[in-house]
PyMOL Python script that loads the backbone (N, CA, C, O; Angstrom):
from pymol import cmd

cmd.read_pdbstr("""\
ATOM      1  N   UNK A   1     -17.572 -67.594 -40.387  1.00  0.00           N
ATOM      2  CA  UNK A   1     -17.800 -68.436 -41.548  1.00  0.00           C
ATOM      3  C   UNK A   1     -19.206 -69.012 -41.489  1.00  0.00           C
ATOM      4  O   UNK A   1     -19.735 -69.385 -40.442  1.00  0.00           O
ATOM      5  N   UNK A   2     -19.783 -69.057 -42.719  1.00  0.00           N
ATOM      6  CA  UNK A   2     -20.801 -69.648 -42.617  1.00  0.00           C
ATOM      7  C   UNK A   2     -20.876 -71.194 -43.036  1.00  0.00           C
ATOM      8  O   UNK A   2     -19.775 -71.535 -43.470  1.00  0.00           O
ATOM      9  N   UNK A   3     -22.051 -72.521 -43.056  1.00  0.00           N
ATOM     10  CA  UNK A   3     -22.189 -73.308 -43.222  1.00  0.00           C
ATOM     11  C   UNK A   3     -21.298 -73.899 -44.376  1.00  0.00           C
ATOM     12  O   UNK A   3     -21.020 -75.098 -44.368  1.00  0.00           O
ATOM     13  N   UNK A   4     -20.916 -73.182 -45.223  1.00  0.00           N
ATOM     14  CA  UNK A   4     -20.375 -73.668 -46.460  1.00  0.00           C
ATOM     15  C   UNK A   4     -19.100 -73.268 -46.475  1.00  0.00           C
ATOM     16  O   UNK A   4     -18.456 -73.333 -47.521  1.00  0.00           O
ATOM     17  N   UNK A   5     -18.712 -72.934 -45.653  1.00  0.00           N
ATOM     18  CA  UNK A   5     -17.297 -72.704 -45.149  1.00  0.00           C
ATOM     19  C   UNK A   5     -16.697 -71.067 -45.956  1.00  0.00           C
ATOM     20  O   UNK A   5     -15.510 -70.859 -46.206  1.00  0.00           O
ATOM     21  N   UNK A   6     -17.426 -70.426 -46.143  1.00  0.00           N
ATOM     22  CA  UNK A   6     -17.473 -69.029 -47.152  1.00  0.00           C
ATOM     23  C   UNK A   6     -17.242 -67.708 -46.001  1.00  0.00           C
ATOM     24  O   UNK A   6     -18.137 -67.497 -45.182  1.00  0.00           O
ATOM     25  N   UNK A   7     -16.398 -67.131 -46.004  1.00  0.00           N
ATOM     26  CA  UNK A   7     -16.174 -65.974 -44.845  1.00  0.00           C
ATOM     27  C   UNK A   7     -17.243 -64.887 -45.524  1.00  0.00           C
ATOM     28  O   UNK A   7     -17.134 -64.614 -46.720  1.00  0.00           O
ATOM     29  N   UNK A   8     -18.179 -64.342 -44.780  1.00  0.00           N
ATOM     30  CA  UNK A   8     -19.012 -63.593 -45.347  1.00  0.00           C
ATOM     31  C   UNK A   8     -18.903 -62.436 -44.993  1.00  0.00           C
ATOM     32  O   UNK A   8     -19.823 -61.893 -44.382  1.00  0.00           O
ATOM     33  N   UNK A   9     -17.379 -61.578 -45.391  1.00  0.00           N
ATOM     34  CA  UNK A   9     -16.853 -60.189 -44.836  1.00  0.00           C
ATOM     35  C   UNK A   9     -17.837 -59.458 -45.613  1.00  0.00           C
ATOM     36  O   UNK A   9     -18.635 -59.935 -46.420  1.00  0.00           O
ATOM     37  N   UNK A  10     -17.660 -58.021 -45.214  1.00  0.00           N
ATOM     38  CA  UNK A  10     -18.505 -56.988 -45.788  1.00  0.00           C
ATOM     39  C   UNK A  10     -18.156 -56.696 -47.142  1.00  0.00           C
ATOM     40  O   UNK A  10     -19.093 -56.205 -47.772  1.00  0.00           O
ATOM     41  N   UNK A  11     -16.529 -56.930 -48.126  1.00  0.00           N
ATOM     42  CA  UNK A  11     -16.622 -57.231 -49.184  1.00  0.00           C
ATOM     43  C   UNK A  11     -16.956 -57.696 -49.559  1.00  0.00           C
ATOM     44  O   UNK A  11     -17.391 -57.316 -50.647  1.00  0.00           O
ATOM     45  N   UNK A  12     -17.234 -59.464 -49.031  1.00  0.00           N
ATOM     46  CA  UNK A  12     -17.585 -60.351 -49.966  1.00  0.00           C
ATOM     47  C   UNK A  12     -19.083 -60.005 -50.248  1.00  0.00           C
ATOM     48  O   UNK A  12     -19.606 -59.957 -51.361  1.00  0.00           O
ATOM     49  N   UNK A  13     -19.756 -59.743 -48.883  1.00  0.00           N
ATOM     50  CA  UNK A  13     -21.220 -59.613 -49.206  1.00  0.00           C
ATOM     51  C   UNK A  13     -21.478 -58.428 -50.335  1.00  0.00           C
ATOM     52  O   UNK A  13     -22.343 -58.485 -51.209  1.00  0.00           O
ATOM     53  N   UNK A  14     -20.592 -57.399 -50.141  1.00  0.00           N
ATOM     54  CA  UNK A  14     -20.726 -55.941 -51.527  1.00  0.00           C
ATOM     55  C   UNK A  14     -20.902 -57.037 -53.141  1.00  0.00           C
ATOM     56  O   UNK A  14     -21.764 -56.951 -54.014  1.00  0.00           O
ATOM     57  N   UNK A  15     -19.884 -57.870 -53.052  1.00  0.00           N
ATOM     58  CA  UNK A  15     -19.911 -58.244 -53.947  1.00  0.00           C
ATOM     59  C   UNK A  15     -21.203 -59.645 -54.994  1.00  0.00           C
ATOM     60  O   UNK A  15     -21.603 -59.796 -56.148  1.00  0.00           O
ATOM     61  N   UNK A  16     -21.390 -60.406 -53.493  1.00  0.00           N
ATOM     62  CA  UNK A  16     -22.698 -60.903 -53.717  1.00  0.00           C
ATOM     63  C   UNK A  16     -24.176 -60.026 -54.337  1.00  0.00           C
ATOM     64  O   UNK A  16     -25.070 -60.359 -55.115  1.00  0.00           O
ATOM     65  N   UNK A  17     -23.925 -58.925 -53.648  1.00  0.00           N
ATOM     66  CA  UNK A  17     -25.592 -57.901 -53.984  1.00  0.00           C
ATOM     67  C   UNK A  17     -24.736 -57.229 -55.192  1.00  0.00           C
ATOM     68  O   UNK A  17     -25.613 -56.469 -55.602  1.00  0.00           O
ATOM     69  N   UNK A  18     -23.689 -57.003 -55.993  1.00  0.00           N
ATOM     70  CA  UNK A  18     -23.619 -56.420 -56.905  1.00  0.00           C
ATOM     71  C   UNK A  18     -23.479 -57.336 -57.939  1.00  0.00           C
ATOM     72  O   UNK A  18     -22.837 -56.653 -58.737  1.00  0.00           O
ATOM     73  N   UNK A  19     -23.627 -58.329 -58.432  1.00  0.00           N
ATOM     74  CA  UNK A  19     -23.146 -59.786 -58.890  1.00  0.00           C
ATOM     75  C   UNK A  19     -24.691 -60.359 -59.124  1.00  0.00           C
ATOM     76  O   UNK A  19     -25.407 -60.419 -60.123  1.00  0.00           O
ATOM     77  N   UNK A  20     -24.886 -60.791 -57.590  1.00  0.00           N
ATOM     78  CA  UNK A  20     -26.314 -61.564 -57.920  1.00  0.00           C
ATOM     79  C   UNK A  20     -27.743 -61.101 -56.949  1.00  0.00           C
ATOM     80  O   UNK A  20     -28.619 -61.889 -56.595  1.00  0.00           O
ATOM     81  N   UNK A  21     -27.696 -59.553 -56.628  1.00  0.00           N
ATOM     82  CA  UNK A  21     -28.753 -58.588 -56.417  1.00  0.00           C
ATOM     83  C   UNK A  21     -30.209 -59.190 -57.016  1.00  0.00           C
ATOM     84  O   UNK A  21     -31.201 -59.054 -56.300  1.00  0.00           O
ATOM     85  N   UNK A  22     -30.332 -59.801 -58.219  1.00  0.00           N
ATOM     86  CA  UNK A  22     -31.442 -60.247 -58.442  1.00  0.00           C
ATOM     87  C   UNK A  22     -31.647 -61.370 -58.174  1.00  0.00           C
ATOM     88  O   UNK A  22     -32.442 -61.849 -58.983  1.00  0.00           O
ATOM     89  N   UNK A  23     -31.230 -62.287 -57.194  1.00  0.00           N
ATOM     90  CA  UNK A  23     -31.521 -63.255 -56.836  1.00  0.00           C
ATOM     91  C   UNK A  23     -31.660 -63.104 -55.307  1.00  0.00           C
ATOM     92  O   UNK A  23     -30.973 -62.665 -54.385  1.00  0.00           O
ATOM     93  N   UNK A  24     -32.554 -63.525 -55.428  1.00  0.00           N
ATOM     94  CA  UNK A  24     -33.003 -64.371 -53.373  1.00  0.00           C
ATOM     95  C   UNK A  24     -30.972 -63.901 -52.561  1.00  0.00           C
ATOM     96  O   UNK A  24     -29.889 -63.970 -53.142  1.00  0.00           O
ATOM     97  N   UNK A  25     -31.250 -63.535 -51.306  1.00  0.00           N
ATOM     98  CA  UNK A  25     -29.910 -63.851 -51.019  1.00  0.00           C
ATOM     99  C   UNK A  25     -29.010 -65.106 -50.691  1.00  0.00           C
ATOM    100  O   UNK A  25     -27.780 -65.146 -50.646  1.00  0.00           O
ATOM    101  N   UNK A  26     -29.833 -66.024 -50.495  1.00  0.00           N
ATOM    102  CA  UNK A  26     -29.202 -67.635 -50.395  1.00  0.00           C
ATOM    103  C   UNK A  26     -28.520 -67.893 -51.468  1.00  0.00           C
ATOM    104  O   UNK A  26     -27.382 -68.364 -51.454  1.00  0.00           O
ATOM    105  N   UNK A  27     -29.164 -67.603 -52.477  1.00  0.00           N
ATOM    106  CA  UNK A  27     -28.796 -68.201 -53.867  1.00  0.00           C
ATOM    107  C   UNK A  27     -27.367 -67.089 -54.051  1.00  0.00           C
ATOM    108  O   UNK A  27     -26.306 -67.395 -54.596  1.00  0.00           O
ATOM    109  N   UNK A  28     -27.658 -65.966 -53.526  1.00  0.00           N
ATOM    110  CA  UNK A  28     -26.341 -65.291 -54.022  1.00  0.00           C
ATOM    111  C   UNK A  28     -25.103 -66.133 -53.223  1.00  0.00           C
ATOM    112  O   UNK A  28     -24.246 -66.882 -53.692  1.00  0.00           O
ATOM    113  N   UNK A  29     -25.267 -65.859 -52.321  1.00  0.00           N
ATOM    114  CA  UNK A  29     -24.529 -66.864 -51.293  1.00  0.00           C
ATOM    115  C   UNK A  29     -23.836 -68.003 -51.877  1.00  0.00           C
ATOM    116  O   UNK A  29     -22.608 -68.030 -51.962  1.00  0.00           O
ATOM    117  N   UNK A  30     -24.881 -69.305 -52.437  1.00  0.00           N
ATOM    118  CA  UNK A  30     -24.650 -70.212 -53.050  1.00  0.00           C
ATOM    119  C   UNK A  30     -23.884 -70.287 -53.875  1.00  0.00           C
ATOM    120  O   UNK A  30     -23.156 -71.275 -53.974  1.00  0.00           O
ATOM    121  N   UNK A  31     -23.825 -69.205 -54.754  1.00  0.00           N
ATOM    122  CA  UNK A  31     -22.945 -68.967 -55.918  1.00  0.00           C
ATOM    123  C   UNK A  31     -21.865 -68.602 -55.916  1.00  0.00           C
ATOM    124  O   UNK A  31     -21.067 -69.021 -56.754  1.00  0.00           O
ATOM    125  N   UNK A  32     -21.387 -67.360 -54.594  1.00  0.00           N
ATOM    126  CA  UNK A  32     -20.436 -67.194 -54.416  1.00  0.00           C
ATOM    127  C   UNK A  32     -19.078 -68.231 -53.731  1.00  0.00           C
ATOM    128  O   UNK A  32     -17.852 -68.305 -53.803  1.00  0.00           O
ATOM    129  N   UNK A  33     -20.468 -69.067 -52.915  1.00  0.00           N
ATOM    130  CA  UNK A  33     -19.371 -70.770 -52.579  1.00  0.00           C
ATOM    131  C   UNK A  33     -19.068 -71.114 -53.288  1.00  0.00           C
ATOM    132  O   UNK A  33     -17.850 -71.190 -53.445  1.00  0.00           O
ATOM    133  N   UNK A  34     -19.983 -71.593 -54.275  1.00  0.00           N
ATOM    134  CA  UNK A  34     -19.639 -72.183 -55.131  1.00  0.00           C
ATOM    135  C   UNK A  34     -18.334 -71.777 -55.950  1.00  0.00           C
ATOM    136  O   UNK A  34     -17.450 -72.603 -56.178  1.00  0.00           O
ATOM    137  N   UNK A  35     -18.275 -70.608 -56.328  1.00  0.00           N
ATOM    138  CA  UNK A  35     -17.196 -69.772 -57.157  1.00  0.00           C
ATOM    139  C   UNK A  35     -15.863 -70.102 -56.455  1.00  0.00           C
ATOM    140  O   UNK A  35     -14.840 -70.512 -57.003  1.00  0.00           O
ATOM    141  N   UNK A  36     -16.142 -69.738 -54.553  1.00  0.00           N
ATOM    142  CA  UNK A  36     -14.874 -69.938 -54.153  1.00  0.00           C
ATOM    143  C   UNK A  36     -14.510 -71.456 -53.944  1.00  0.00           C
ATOM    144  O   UNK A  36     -13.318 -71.738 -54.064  1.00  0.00           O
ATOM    145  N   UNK A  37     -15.475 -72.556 -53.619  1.00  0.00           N
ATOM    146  CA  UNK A  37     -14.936 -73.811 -53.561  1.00  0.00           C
ATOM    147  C   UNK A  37     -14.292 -74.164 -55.399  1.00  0.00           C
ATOM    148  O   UNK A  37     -13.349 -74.901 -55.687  1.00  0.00           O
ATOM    149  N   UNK A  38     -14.919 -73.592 -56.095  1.00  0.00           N
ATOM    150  CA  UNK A  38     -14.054 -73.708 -57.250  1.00  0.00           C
ATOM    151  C   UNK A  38     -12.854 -73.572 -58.056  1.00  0.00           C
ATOM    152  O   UNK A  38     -12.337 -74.060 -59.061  1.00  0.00           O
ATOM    153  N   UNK A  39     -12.587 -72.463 -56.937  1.00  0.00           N
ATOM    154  CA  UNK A  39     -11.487 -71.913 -56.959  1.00  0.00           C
ATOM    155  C   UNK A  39     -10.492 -72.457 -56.151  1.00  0.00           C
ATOM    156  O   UNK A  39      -9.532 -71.909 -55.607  1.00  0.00           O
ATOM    157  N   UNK A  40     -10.828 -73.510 -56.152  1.00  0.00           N
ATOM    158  CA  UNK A  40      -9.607 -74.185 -54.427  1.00  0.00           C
ATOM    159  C   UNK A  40      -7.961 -74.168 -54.894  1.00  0.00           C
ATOM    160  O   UNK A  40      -7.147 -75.055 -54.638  1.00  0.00           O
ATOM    161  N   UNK A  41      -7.763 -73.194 -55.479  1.00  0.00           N
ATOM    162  CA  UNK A  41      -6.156 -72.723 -56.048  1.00  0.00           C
ATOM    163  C   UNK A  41      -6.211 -71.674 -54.844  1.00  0.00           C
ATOM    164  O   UNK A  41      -7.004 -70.743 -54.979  1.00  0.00           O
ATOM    165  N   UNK A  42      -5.399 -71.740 -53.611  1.00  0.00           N
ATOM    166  CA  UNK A  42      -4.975 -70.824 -52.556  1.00  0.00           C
ATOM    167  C   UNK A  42      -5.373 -69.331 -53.663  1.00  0.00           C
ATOM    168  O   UNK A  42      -6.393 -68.643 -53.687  1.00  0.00           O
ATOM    169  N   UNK A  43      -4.145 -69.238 -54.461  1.00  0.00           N
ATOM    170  CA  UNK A  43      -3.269 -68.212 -55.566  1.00  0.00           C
ATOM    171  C   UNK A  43      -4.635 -67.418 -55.850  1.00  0.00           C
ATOM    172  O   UNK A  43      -4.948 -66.282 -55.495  1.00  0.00           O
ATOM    173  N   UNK A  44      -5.443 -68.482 -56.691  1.00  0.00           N
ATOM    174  CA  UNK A  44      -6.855 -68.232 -56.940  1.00  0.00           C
ATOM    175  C   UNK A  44      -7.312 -67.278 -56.043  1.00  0.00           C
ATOM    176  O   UNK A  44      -7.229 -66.086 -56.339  1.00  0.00           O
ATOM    177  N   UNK A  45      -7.984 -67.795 -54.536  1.00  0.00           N
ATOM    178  CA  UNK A  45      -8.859 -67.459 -53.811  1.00  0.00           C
ATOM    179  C   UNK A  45      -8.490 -66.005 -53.469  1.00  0.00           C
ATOM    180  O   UNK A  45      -9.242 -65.070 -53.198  1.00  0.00           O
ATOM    181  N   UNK A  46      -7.009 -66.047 -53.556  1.00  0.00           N
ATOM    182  CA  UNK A  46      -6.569 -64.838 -52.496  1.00  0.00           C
ATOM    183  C   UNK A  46      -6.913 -63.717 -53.770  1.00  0.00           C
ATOM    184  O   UNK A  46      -7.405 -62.616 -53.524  1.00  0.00           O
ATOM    185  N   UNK A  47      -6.525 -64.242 -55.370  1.00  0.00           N
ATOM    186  CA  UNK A  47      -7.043 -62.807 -56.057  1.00  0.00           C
ATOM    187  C   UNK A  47      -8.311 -62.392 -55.884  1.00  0.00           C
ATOM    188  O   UNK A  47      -8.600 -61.196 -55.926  1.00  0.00           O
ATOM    189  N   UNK A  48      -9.356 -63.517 -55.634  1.00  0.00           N
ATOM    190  CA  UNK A  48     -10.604 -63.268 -55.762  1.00  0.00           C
ATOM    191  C   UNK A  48     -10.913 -62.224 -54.551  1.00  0.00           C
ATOM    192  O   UNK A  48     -11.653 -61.244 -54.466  1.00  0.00           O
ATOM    193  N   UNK A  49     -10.272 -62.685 -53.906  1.00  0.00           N
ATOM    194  CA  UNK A  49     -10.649 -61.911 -52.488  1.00  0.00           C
ATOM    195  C   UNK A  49      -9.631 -60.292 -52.712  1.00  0.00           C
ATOM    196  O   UNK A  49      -9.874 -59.316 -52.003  1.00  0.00           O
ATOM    197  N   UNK A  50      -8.859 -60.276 -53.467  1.00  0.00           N
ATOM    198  CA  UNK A  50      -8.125 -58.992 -53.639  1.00  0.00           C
ATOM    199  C   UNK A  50      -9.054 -57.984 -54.535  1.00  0.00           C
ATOM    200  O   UNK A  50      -9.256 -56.792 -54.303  1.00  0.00           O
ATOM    201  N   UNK A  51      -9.556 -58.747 -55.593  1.00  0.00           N
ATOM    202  CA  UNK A  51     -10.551 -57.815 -56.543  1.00  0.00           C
ATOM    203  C   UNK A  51     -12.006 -57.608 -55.576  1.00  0.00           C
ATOM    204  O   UNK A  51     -12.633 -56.552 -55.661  1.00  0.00           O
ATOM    205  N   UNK A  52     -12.373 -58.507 -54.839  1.00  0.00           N
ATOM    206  CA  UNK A  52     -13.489 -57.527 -53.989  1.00  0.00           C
ATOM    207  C   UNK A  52     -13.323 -57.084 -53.028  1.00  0.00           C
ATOM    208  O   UNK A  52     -14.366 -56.766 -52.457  1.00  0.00           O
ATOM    209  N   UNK A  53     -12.139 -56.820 -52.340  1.00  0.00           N
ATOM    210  CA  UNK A  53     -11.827 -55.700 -51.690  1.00  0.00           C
ATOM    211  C   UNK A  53     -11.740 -53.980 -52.407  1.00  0.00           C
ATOM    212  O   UNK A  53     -11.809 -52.855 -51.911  1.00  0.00           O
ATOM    213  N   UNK A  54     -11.635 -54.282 -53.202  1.00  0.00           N
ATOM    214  CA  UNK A  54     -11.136 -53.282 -54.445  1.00  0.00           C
ATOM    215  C   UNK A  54     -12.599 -52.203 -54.481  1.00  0.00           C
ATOM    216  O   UNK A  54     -13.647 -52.294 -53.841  1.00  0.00           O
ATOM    217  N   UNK A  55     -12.178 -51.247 -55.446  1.00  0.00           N
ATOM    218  CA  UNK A  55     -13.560 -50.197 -55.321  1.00  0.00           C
ATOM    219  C   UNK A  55     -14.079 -51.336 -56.578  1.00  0.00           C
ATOM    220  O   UNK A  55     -13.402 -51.459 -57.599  1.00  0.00           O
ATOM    221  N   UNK A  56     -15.196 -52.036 -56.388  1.00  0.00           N
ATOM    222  CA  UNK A  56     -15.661 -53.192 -57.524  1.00  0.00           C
ATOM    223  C   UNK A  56     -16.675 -51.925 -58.707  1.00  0.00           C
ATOM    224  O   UNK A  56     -16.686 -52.145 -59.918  1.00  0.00           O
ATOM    225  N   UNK A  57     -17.290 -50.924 -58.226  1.00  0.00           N
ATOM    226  CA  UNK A  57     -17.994 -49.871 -58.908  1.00  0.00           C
ATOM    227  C   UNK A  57     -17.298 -49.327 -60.079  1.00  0.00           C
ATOM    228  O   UNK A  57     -17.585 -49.319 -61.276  1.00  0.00           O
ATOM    229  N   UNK A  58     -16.218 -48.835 -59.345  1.00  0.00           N
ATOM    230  CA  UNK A  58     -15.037 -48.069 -60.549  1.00  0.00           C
ATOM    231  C   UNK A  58     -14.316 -49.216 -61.568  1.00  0.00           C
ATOM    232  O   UNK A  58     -13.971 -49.027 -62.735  1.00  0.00           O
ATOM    233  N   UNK A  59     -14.202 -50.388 -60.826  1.00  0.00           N
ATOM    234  CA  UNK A  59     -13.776 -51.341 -61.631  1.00  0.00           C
ATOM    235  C   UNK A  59     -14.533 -51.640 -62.674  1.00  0.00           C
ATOM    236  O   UNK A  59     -14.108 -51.645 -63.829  1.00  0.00           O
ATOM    237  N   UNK A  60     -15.770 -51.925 -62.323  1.00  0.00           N
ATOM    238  CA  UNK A  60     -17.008 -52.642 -63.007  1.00  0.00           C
ATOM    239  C   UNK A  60     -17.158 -51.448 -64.212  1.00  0.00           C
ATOM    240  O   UNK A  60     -17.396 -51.841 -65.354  1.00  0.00           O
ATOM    241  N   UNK A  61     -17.018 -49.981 -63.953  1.00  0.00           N
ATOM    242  CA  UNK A  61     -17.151 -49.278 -64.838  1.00  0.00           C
ATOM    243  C   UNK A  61     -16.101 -49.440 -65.848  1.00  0.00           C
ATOM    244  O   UNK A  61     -16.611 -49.610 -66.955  1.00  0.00           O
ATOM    245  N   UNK A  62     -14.990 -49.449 -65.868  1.00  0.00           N
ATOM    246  CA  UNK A  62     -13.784 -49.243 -66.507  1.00  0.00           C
ATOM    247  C   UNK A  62     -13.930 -50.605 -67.704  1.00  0.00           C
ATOM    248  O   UNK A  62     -13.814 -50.506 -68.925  1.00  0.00           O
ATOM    249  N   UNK A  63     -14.235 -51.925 -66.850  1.00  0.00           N
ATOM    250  CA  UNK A  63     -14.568 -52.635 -67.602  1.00  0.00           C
ATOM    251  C   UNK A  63     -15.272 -52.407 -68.825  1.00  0.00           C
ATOM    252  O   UNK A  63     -14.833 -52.512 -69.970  1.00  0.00           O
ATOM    253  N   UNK A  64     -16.659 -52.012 -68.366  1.00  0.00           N
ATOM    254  CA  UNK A  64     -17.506 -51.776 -69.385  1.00  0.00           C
ATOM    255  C   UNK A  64     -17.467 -50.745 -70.531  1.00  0.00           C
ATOM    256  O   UNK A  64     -18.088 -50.866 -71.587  1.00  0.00           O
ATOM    257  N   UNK A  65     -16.580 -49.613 -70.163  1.00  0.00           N
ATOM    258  CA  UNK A  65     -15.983 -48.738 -70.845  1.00  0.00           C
ATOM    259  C   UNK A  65     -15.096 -49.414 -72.062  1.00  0.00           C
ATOM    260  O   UNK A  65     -15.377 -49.387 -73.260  1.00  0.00           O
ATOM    261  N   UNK A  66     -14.314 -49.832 -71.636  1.00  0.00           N
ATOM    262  CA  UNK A  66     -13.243 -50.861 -72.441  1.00  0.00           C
ATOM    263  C   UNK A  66     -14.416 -51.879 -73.457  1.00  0.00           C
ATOM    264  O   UNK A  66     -14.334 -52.095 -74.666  1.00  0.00           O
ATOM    265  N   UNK A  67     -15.328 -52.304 -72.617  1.00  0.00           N
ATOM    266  CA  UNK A  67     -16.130 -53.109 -74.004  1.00  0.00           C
ATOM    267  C   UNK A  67     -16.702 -52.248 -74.820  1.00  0.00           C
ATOM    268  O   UNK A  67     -16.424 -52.232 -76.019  1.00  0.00           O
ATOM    269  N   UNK A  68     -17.803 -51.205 -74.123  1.00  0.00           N
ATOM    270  CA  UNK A  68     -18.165 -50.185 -75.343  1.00  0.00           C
ATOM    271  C   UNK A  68     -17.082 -49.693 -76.125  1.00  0.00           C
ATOM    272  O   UNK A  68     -17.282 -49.791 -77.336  1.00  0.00           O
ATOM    273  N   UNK A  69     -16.133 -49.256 -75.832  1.00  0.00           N
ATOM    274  CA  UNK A  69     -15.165 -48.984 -76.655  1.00  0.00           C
ATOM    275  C   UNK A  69     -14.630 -49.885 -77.971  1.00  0.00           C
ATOM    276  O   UNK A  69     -14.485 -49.402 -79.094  1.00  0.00           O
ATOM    277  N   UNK A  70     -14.366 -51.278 -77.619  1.00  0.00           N
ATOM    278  CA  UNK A  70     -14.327 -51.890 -78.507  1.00  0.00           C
ATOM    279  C   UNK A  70     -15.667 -52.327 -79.624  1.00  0.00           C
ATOM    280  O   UNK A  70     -15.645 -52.663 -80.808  1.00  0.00           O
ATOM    281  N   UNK A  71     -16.668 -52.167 -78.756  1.00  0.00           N
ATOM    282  CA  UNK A  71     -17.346 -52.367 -80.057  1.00  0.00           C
ATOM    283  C   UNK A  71     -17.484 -51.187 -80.605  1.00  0.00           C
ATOM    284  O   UNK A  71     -17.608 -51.278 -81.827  1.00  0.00           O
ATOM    285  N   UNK A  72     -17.511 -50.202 -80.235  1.00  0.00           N
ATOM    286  CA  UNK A  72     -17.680 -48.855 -81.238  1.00  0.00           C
ATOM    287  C   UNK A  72     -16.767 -49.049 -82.217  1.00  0.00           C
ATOM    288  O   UNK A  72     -17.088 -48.881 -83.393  1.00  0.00           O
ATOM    289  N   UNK A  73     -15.605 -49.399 -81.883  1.00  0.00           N
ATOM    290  CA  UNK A  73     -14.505 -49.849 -82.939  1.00  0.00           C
ATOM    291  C   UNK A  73     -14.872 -50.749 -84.003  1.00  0.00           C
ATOM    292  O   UNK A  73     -14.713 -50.494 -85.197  1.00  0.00           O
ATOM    293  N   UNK A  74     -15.410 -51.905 -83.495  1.00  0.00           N
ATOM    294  CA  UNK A  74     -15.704 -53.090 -84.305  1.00  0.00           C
ATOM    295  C   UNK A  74     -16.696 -52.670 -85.418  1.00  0.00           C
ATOM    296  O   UNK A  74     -16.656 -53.067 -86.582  1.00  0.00           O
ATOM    297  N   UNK A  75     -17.637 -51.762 -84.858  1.00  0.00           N
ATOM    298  CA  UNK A  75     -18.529 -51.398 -85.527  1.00  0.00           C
ATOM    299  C   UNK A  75     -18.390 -49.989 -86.861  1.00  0.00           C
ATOM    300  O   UNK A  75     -18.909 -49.812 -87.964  1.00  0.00           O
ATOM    301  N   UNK A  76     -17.618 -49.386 -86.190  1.00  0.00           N
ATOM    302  CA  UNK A  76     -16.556 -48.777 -87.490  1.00  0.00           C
ATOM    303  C   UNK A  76     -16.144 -48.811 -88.428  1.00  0.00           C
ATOM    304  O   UNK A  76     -16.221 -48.295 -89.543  1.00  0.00           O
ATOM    305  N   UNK A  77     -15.230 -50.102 -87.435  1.00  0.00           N
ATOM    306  CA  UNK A  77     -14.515 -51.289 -88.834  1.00  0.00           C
ATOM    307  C   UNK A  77     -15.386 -52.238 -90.077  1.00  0.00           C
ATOM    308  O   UNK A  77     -15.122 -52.737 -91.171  1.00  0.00           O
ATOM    309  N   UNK A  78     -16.206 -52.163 -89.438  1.00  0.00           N
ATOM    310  CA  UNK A  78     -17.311 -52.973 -90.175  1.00  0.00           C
ATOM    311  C   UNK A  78     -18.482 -52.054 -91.257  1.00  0.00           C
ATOM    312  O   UNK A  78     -19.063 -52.516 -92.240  1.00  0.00           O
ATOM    313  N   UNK A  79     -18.558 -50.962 -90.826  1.00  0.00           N
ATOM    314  CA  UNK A  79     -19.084 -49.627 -92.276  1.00  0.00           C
ATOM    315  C   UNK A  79     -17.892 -49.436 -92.695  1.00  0.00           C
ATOM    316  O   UNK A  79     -18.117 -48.844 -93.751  1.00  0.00           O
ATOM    317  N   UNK A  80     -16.296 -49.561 -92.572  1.00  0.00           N
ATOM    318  CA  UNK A  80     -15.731 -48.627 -93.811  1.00  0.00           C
ATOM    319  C   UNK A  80     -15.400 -49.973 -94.661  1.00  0.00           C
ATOM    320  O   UNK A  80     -14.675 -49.706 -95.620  1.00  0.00           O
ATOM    321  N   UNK A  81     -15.765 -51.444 -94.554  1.00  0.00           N
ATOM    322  CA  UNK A  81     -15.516 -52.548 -94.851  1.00  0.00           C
ATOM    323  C   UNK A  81     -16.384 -52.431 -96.312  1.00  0.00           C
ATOM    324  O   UNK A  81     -16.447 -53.398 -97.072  1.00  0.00           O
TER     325      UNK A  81
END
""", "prot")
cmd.dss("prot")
cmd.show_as("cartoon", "prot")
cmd.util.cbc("prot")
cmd.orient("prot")
């Protein structure tokens, strides 16, 4: 654990450099405490920690798939309007 009481496993860190990569690494750090002291719901922490164990790449894609998708829709809907 580090100073801020944040376990800094090799997920969590995947997930710091894919998250906040453009920032200094302290600051990624910072943020991710922050996220988890925010989260001080046990229930909370443990999903957080379940989704970055996870393949976060394939996730992160699927996500974004699902939004382009909807706006292609939205945008559809909005010329046959």
């Amino acid at each position: 654990m580090d100073d801020e009481g944040v376990e800094r496993s090799s997920d969590l860190d995947r997930v710091r450099r894919l998250l906040f990569g453009d920032v200094p690494e302290d600051e990624g750090w910072e943020r991710i405490a922050a996220a988890i002291h925010g989260a001080a719901d046990p229930e909370r922490q443990e999903a957080i920690e379940k989704i970055a164990s996870g393949d976060l790449g394939r996730d992160l894609m699927e996500v974004l798939r699902r939004l382009r998708d909807r706006d292609e829709a939205d945008e559809a809907e909005d010329e046959t309007e």
